[in-house]
N, C-alpha and C positions, 0 to 999 in steps of 0.2 A: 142470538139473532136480534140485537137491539136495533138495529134500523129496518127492520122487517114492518111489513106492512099487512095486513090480513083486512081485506073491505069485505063483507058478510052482508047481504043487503036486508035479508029480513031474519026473526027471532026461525021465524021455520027452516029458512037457512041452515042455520045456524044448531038448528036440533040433528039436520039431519048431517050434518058433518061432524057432529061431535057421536055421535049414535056408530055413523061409519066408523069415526078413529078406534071408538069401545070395542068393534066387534074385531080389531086384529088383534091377531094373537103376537104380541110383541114381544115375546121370547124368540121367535122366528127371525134370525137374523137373516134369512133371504126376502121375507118381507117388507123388515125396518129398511133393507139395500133398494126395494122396488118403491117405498116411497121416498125415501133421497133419491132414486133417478126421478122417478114423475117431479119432485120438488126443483129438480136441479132443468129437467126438461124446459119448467115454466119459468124460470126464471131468462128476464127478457136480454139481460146483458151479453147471455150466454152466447158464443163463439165472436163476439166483438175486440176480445184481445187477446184474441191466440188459444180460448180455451176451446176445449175438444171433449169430447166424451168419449174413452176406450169404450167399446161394448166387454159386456162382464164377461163375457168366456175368454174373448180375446185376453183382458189382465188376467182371467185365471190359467191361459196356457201360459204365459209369459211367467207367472211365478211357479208353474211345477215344470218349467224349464228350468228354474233358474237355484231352483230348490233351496230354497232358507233354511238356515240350522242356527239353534240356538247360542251357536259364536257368532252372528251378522250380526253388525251394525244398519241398519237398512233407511234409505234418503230416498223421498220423492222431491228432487229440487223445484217441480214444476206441481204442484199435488190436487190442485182441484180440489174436488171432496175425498180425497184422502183414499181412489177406488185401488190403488195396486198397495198403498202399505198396507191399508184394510184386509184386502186377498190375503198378504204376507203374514198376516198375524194368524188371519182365520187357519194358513196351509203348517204355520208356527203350532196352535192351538191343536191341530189335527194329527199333526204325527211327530209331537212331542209332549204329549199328554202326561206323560210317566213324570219325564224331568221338568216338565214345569211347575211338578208337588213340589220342586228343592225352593228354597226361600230365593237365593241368590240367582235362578232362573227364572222364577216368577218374577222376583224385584225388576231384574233389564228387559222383562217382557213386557212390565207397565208404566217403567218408566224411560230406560234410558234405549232400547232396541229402534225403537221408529221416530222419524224427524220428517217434516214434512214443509215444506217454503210455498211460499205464493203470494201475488201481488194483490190480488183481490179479498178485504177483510168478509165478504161475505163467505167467498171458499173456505178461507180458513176455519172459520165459524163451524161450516156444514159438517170440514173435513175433520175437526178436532170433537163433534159430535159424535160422527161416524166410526172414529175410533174409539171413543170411551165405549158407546153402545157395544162396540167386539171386544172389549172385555180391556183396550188397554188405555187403563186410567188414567197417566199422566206424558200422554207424545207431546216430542218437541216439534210444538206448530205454532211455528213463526214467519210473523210476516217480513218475506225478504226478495230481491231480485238475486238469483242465483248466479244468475250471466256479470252481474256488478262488480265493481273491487269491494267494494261491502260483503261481498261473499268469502269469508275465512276459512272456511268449513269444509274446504274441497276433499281433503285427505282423512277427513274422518270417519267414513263409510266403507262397509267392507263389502254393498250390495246397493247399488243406484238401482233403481226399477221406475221408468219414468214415461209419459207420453210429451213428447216435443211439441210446440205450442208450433202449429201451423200456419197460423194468421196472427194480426195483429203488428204494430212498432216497434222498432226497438232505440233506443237512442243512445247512438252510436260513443256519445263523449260518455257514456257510465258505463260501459263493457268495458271489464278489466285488459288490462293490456294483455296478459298471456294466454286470452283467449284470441287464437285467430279463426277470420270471416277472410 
């Protein structure tokens, strides 16, 4: 979060925010998710280019629809804070507990399973936060326009799980050509 900005206006402030942050219980991964939404809520840029906020049950029907198995490759090409690969990991972490004791099922669960794109370096930030805090250590969160020729990567996924950017520009001369509008 290097271009984060935190204005605090007095030391008492400042006690009783930090007093707040002590009293969570931050093993609570439903928690750490309710203060990235409040954190993502405040943030002022929000729905100015196309970002959207899935509400959390909705991502989480949408990945026990879609049910992830320890062979998915899994892509949010549009990722925000990281809320439906986040779900994926956590539905991953749930009911494949057994196999992800195996080294080489752990290893693609923390490094190579989730990929996540977005054009706003603060999202990425949140969203490569978001996953470490659920247990997977090294996602590919990069920053990239998906819809672009810059985008390689189209075929390497064996599970897209995405919310479409509803608002916002696109500029029409850097959409790859074999995308048709």
């Amino acid at each position: 979060m290097k271009d984060a900005l935190f204005q605090v206006p007095t030391a008492r402030v400042l006690v009783k925010v930090v007093d707040a942050l002590d009293s969570l219980d931050l093993n609570n991964k439903d928690i750490m998710g309710d203060v990235y939404e409040y954190l993502l809520s405040q943030i002022a840029q929000s729905g100015t280019n196309g970002q959207f906020r899935t509400p959390r049950h909705i991502i989480k029907m949408m990945v026990e629809l879609m049910r992830p198995t320890l062979e998915d490759t899994i892509c949010d090409p549009a990722m925000g804070s990281a809320g439906f690969i986040t779900a994926a990991a956590q539905y991953i972490a749930e009911h494949y507990k057994a196999e992800l004791m195996k080294t080489e099922n752990k290893k693609h669960y923390t490094t190579t399973m989730f990929s996540g794109f977005d054009t706003d370096q603060t999202m990425l930030r949140i969203g490569a936060m978001n996953m470490m805090l659920h247990g997977v250590e090294a996602p590919n969160i990069t920053w990239m326009d998906s819809l672009s020729e810059d985008n390689t990567h189209r075929n390497e996924y064996s599970l897209i799980m995405a919310n479409p950017p509803f608002t916002g520009s696109l500029d029409k001369e850097t959409i790859s050509k074999d995308w048709s509008f």
